[in-house]
C-alpha positions in Angstrom: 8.9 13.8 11.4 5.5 13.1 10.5 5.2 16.9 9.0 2.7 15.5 6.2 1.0 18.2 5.0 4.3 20.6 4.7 6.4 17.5 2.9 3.3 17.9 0.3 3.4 21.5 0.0 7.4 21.6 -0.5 7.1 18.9 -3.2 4.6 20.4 -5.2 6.8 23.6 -4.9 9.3 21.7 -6.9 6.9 20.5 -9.2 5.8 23.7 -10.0 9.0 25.5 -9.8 10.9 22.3 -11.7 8.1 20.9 -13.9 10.3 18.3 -16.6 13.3 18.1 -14.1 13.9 14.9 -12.1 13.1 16.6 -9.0 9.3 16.6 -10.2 9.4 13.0 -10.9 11.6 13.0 -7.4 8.4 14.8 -5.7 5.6 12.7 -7.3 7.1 9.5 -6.0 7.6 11.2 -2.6 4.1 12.3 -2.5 2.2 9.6 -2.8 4.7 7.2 -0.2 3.5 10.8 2.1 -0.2 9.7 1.2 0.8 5.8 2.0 2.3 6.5 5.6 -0.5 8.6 6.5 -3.2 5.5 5.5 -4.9 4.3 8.6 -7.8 2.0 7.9 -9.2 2.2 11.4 -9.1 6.1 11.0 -9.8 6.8 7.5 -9.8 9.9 5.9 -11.6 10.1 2.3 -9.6 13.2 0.9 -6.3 11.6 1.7 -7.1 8.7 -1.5 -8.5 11.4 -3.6 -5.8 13.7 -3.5 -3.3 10.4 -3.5 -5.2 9.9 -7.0 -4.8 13.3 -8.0 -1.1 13.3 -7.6 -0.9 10.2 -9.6 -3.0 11.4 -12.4 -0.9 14.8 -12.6 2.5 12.4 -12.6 0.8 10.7 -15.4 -0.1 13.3 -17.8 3.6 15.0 -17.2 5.7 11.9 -17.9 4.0 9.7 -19.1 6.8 7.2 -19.9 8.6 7.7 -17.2 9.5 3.6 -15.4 8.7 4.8 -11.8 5.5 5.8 -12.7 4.8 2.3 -11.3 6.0 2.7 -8.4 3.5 5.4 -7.6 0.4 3.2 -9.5 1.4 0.2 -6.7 1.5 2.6 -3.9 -1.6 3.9 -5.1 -3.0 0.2 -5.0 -1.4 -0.1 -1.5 -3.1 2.9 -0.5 -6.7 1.3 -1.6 -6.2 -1.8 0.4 -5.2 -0.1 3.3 -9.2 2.0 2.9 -10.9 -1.4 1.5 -9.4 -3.2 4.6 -10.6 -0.6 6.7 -14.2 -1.1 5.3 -13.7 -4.6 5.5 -12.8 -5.1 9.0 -16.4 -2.6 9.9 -18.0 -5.0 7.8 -17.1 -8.0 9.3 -17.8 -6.1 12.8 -21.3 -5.3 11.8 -21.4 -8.8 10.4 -20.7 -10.7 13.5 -23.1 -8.1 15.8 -26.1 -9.8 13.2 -26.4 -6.3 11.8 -26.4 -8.2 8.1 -28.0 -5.3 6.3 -25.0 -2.9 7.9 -22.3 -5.3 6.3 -23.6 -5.5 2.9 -23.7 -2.0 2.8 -19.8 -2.3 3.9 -18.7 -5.2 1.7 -20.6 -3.5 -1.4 -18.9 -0.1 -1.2 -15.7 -2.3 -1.4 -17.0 -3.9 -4.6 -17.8 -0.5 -6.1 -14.6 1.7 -4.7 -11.8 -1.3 -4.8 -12.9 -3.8 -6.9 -9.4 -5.0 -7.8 -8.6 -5.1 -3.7 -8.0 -8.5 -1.8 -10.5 -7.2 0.2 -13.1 -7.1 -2.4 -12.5 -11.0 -2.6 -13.0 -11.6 0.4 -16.6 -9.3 0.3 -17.5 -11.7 -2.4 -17.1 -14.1 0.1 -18.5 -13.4 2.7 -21.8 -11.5 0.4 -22.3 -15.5 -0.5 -22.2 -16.7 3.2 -24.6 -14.3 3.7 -26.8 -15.1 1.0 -26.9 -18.8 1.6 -28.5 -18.3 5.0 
């Protein structure tokens, strides 16, 4: 029902109230898909990846050998693709307006923020192009 920020608030409830039950592992999981639906890389809010970190970290430290715990490390890499594609696509914009200096600035901050992203492939890329002319 798209009720993000209260679906948060009720599983950290349970984390805090249930902290080595399966509900808290339950409510980690649940969190970060929360942070994943909400991911819109042509409307990107910066807070949404740090706290989707933040989650993952605290999940983590309380179990740490816990099997779903990647589960939540590939949604977290979802979640960076979704925010490097985003940068991506405004490089590419700026790119293709002959604004070069703009879209280096883009494609680098993908480099430096999701350097394991497809994305920051295909900034490679296109940092070359650029170069050669």
């Amino acid at each position: 029902m798209e009720e993000f920020k209260e679906s948060i608030e009720s599983f950290q409830t349970l984390i805090r109230k249930y902290p080595k039950h399966e509900y808290a592992i339950e409510s980690f999981l649940e969190i970060e898909k929360v942070y994943l639906k909400q991911a819109d890389p042509k409307h990107q809010d910066p807070n949404l990846i740090e706290l989707a970190e933040i989650n993952l970290k605290k999940f983590k430290e309380a179990f740490p050998k816990e099997p779903r715990l990647s589960d939540a490390e590939e949604n977290f890499r979802r979640l960076q693709e979704i925010y490097a594609q985003g940068l991506y696509e405004i490089g590419r914009f700026y790119e293709r307006t002959k604004k070069i200096d703009s879209s280096e600035i883009y494609y680098k901050k993908i480099l430096s923020a999701y350097p394991d992203s497809n994305c920051a492939k295909l900034s490679l890329e296109r940092l070359d192009k650029i170069k050669k002319k």
